[in-house]
N, C-alpha and C positions, 0 to 999 in steps of 0.2 A: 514819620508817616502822618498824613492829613486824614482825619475820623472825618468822613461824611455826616453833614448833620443834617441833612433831609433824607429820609425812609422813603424812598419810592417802593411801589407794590414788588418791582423786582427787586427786592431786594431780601435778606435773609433779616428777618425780623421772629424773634420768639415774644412770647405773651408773659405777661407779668401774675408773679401768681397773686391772687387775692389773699391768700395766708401764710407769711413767708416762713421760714424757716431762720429765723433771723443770727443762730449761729451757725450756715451753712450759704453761704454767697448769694444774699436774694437778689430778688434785682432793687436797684437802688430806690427807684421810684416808687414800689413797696415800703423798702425801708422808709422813706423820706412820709409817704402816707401812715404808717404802723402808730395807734395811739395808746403807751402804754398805760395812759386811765389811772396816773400817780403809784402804779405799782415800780417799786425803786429794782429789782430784778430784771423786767422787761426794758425798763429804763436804758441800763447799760448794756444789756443785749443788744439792744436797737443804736444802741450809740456805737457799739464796736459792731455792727454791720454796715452802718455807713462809713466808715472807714475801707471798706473792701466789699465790695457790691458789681454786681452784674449792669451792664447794660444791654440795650438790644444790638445784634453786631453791627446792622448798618451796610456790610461789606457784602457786593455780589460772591456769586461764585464762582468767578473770575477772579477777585481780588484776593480771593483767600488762597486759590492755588497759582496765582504769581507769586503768592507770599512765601509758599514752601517751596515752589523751586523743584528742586531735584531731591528734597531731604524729606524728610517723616516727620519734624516739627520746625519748628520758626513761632517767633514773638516778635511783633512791634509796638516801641514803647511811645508816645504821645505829649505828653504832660505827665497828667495823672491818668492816663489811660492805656490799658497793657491788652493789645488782641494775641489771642496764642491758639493756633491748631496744628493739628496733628491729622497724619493719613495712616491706615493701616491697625492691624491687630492690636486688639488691647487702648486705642488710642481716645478712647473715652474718657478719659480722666488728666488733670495734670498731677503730679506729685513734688513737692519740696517746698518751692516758695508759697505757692497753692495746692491746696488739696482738695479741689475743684471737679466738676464734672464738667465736658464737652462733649453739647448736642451735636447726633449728626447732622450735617446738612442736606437738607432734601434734595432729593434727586442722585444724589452719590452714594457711594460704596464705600463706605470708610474713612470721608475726611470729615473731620471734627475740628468747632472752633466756636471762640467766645471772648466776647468784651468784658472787658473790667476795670472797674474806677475804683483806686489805690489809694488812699490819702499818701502821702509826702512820697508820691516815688519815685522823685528824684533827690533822694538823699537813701533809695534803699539797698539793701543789699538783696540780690535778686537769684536764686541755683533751682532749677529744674534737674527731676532723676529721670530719665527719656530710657526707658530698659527693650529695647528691641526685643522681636518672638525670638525665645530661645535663649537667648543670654544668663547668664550662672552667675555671673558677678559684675559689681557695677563698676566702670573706667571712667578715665576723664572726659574723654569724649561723648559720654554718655550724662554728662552734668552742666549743661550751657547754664552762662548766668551772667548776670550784668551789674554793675556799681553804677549809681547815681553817682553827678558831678556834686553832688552834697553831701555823699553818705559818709560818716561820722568812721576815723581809723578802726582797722580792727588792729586786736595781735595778730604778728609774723613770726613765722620762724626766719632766725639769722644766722648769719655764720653756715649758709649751705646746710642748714640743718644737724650742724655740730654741737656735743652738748658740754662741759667740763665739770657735770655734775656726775651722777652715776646711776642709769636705770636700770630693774632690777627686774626679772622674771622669775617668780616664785609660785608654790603652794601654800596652802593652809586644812589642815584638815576641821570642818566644822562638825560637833557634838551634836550642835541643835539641829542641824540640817541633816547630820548621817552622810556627808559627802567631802569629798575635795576638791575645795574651793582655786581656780588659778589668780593669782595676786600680779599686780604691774605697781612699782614704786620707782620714785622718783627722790635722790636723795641729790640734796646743794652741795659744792661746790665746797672741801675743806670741810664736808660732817666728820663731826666727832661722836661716833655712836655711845657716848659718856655724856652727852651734850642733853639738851633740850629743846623741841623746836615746833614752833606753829606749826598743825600739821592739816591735808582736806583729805579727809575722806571719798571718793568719787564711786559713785554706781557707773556700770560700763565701764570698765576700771581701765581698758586699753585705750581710753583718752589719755593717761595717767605718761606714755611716752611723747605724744604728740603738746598738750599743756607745760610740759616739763619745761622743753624747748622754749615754749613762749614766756615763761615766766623767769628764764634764768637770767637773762637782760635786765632786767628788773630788779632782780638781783643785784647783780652788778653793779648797780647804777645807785642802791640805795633807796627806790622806793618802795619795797617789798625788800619784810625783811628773810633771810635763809628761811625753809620753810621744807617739809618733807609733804610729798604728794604718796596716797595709798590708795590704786584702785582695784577694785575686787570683780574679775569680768560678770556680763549678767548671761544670764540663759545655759542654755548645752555645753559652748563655748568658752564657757568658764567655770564649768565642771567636768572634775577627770573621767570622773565614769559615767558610764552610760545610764542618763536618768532619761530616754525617750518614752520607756513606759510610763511614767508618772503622768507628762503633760508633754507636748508639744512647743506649748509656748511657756518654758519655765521661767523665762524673763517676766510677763506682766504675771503670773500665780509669784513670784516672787517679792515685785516690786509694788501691784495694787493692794490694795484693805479689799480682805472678801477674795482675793484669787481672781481663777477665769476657771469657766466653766465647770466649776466645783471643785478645784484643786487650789488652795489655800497655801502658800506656805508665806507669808506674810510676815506672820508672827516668828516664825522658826529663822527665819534669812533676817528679821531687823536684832535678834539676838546672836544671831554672827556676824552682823553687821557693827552694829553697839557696843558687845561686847566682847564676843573671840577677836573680832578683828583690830574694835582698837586696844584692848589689852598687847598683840602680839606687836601692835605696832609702839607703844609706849619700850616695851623689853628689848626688842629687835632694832628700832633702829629712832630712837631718840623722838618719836612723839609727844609730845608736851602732856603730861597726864592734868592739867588744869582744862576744862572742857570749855575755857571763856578764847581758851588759845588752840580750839580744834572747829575744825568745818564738815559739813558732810554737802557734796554737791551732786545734783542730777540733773536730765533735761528729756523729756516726753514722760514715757513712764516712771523714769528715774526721778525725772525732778518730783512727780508726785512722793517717790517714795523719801528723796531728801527732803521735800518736804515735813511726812510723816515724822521722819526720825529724829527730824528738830522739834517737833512739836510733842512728842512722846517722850522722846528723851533727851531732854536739855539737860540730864545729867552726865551725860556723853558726848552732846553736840552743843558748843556755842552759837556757832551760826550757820543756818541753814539756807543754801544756795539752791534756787530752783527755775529753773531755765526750762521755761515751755510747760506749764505744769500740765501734766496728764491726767488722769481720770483718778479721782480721789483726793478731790477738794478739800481746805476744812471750811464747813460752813457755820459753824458757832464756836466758840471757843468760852471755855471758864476762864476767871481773870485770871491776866497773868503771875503764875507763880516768883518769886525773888529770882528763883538762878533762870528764868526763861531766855530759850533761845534769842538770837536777831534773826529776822528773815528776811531774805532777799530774791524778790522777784522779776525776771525778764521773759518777755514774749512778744513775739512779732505781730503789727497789724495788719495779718494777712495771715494767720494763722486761730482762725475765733473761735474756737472749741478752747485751745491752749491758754489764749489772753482771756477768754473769760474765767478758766479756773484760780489764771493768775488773780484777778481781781477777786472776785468772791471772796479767796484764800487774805486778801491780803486787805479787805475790808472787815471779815470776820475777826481777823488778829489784831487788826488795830483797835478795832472796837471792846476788844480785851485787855487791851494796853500793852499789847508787845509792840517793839520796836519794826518796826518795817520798810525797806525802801523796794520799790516797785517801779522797773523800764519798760520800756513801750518801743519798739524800735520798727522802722520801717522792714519790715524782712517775715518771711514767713516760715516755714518748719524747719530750718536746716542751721547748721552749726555755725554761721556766722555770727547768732544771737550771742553765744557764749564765747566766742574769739574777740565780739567787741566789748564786752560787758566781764568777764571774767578777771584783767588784771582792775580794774576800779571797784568791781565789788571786794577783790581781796584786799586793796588798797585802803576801801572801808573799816573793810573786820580787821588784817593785820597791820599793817601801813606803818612804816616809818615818817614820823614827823619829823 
């Protein structure tokens, strides 16, 4: 699609704000004005908003409803330039790659639309959640997305999605939590539960079937060595009984420092986490009890909290994997202790709430002298970050040479 570069008065032109919000899509030409006055914070704020910035749309409103056709959304990509609208209820916003607002267009009833300048997107991985009024859960159809002729492999599953390992749907009842907790593990290929084995920890534990798959190839092959996967679901849905009185959202009161809206359980879920769960996992099914040969991984609120749990307790976690970090940054750290975690950071540029926590978190830690490596990937909220990033960071921590 060809971006008109002259603004006639017909045309749909929004106004640049004079004080952006520079972790939330300014428009560029803000960002590109924004002086952050040698303060090192605003600094890289401003540098990861020029990375994914607004521009004005340029596009009649004509252009825009050829654009959707007969559908509720449509994107067209440019260069470095992604216009995406939407008609109809709720159609204010994009969610996945972007988590964006779309203006409506004057004059109409409901269709919404907006420009935006992406650094590298055409190397990115691109998934829109489009949830139609009414809808209960989300389908394929409901997930449009696009690859760049550039964008870097991710994992696949192979073999039709066949596994020759063994996954495992279980409970655990937790102490600290007062609850039962539901478990998803993933054991290699010829475990000897006598054995001993690299093992990751994962928040959202029902990744724990889907990673499984990805990682057994790998296996196979000798670059990753046998390794047992343990994940513990988050939220409602990964607890047996009914905790809806406590919180609503027991996933972020579990996974953030401080809770949500005054329900805390933090403290009590990183001591089921740390230690009911990997003690049962050392007994139960051959977890390596050396914590330099254990991982804990997450990604939004999760990765916040794998984060935490590497930094709190590297005497339970060697390396901490954090994909997308969410709300509960570390922003100082004391030097690092002798057994200190690794941390490993990945977040998309297109997602600048996430990448900027990644950063902070992973300037503060280095500044303390932990080990850190920190990705940057063309792509924004969605799980491609950790499909292409997932067998290379284990490849780091565990990896056979």
């Amino acid at each position: 699609m060809m971006i008109a570069t002259a603004v006639a008065a017909s045309l749909l032109v929004l106004v640049d704000s004079p004080d952006p919000d520079l972790l939330d899509y300014p428009y560029c030409s803000a960002a590109e004005a924004f002086d952050p006055a040698g303060d090192a914070d605003l600094a890289l704020r401003r540098e990861i908003a020029l990375d994914a910035c607004r521009l004005p749309l340029a596009l009649s409103l004509g252009d825009v409803e050829s654009m959707l056709g007969d559908e509720d959304f449509a994107f067209e990509i440019d260069g470095e330039e992604l216009v995406a609208a939407r008609r109809g209820s709720g159609a204010n916003r994009l969610h996945g790659a972007l988590n964006a607002s779309l203006p409506e267009l004057e004059g109409t009833d409901g269709i919404h639309a907006a420009r935006f300048r992406l650094a590298e997107l055409q190397a990115a991985w691109l998934k829109f959640y489009v949830f139609p009024e009414g809808a209960t859960q989300i389908t394929l159809d409901m997930m449009p997305g696009w690859e760049g002729p550039d964008a870097p492999p991710k994992a696949v599953v192979e073999n039709d999605g066949g596994i020759e390992g063994e996954l495992i749907a279980t409970e655990l009842w937790s102490e600290a939590l007062g609850e039962t907790r539901r478990l998803y593990v993933y054991l290699p290929p010829g475990h000897d539960p006598a054995a001993s084995y690299p093992a990751v920890f994962f928040g959202d534990g029902g990744v724990v079937n889907h990673f499984g798959r990805l990682i057994e190839p790998r296996i196979a092959d000798g670059s990753l060595p046998p390794m047992v996967l343990v994940g513990a679901e988050s939220g409602q849905q990964g607890i047996v009984e009914d905790r809806s009185d406590v919180e609503r959202d027991l996933r972020n009161a579990d996974y953030l420092p401080g809770g949500i809206r005054g329900v805390d359980r933090f403290d009590a879920h990183l001591i089921f986490f740390a230690d009911e769960l990997v003690e049962h996992a050392i007994t139960h099914w051959g977890a390596s009890p050396d914590p330099v040969l254990r991982g804990v991984f997450g990604r939004s609120s999760g990765g916040a909290f794998s984060l935490q749990a590497g930094f709190r307790r590297p005497d339970r976690f060697g390396h901490a994997f954090s994909m997308s970090t969410g709300r509960g940054p570390v922003r100082e750290a004391d030097p690092a202790p002798e057994n200190a975690a690794r941390f490993y950071f990945a977040a998309g540029l297109y997602e600048p709430t996430f990448l900027y926590n990644a950063h902070i978190s992973a300037n503060a830690l280095q500044a303390a002298g932990y080990e850190v490596r920190i990705e940057a990937l063309a792509a924004g909220h969605t799980q491609e970050i950790d499909e292409v990033m997932l067998i290379p960071f284990l490849r780091d921590a565990f990896g056979v040479d």
